[in-house]
Rosetta silent file (secondary structure, phi, psi, omega in degrees, C-alpha in Angstrom):
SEQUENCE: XXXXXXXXXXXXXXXXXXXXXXXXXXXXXXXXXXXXXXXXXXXXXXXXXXXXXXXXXXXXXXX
SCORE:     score description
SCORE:     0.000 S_00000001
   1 L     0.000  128.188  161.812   70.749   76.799  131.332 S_00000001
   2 L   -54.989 -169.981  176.446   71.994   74.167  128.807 S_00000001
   3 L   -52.254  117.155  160.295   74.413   74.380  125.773 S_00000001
   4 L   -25.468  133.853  174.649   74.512   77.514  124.050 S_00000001
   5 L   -67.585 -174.411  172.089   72.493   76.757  120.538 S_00000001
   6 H   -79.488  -23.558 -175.306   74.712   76.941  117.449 S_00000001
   7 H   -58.260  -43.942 -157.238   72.795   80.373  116.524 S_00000001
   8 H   -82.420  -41.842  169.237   74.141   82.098  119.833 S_00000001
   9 H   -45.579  -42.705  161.215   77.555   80.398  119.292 S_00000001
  10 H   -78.453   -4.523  164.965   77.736   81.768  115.311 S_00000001
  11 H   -63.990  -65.532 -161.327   76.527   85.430  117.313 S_00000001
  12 H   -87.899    1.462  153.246   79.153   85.577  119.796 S_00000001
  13 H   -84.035  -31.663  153.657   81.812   84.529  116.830 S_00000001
  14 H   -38.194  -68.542 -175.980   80.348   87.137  114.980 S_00000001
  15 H   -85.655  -12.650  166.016   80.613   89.840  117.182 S_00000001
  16 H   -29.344  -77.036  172.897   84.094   88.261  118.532 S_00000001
  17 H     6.776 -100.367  149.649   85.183   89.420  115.066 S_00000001
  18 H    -5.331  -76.196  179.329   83.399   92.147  114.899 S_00000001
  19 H   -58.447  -47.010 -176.001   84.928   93.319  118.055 S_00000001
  20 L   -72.242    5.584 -168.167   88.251   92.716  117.084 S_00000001
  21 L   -95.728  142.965  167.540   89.086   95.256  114.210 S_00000001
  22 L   -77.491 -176.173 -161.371   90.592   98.053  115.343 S_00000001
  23 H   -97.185   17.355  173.027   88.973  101.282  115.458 S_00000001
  24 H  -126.958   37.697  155.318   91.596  103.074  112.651 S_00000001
  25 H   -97.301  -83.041  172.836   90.705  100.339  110.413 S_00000001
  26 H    -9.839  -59.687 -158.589   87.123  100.967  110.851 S_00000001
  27 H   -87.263  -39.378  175.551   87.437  105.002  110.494 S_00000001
  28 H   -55.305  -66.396  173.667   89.961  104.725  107.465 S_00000001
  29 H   -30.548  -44.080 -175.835   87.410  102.361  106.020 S_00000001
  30 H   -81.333  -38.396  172.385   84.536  104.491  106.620 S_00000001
  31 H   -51.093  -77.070 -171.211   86.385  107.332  105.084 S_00000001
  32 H   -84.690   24.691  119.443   86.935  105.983  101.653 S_00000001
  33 H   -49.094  -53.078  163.137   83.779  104.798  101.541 S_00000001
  34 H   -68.118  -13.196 -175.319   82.264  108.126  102.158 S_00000001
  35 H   -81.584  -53.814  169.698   84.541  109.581   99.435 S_00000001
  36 H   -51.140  -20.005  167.002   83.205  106.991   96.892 S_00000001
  37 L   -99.558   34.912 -150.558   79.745  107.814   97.687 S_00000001
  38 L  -104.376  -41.070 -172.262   80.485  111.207   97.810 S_00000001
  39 L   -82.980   30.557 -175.884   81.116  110.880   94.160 S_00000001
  40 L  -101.170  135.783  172.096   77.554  109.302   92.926 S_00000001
  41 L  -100.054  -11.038  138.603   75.692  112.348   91.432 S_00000001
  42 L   -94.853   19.272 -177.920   72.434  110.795   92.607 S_00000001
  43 L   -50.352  139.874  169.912   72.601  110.436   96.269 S_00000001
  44 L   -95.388 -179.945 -161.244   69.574  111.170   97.525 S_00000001
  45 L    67.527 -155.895 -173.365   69.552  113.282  100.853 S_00000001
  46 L   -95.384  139.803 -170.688   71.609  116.063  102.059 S_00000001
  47 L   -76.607  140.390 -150.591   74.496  116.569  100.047 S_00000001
  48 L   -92.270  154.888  172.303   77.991  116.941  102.026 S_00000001
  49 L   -77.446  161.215  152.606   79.434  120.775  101.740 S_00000001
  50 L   -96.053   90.702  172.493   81.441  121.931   99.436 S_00000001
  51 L   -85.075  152.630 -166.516   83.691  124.888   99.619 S_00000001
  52 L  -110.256  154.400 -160.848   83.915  126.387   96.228 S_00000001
  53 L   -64.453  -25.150 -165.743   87.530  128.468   95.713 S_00000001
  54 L   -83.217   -4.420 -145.221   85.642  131.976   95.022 S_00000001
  55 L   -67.779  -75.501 -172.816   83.245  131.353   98.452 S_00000001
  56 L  -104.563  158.185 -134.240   85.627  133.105  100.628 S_00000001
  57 L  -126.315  116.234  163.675   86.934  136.764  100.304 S_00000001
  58 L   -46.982  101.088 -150.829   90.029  138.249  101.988 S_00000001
  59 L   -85.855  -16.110 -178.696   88.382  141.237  103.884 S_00000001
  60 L   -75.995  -29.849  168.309   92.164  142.910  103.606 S_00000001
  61 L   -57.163  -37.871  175.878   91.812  142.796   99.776 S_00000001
  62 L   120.684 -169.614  152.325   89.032  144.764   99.617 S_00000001
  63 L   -98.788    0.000    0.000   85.090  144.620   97.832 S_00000001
């Protein structure tokens, strides 16, 4: 095989990059991302739960 073209050469600098963030960059990142779209009131699809404060019931309190 010849010279790598410049396309595979801007690829493998790509994923060099890519490759190089760590992964609790990545997961922080992905995190407040999902919190900002958590807060669009038109997402379409399924909607993330929610617990709501009255949801759960102390069974020692009583009914």
């Amino acid at each position: 095989m010849g010279r790598p073209s410049k396309e595979l050469a801007a690829f493998r600098d790509l994923t060099d990059r890519l490759l190089a963030v760590p992964r609790e960059t990545i997961q922080e990142r992905l995190a407040r991302y999902q919190k900002q779209a958590a807060q669009n009131p038109r997402k379409r699809g399924p909607k993330p739960k929610v617990k709501s404060p009255g949801a759960f019931r102390d069974p020692a309190e009583g009914a």
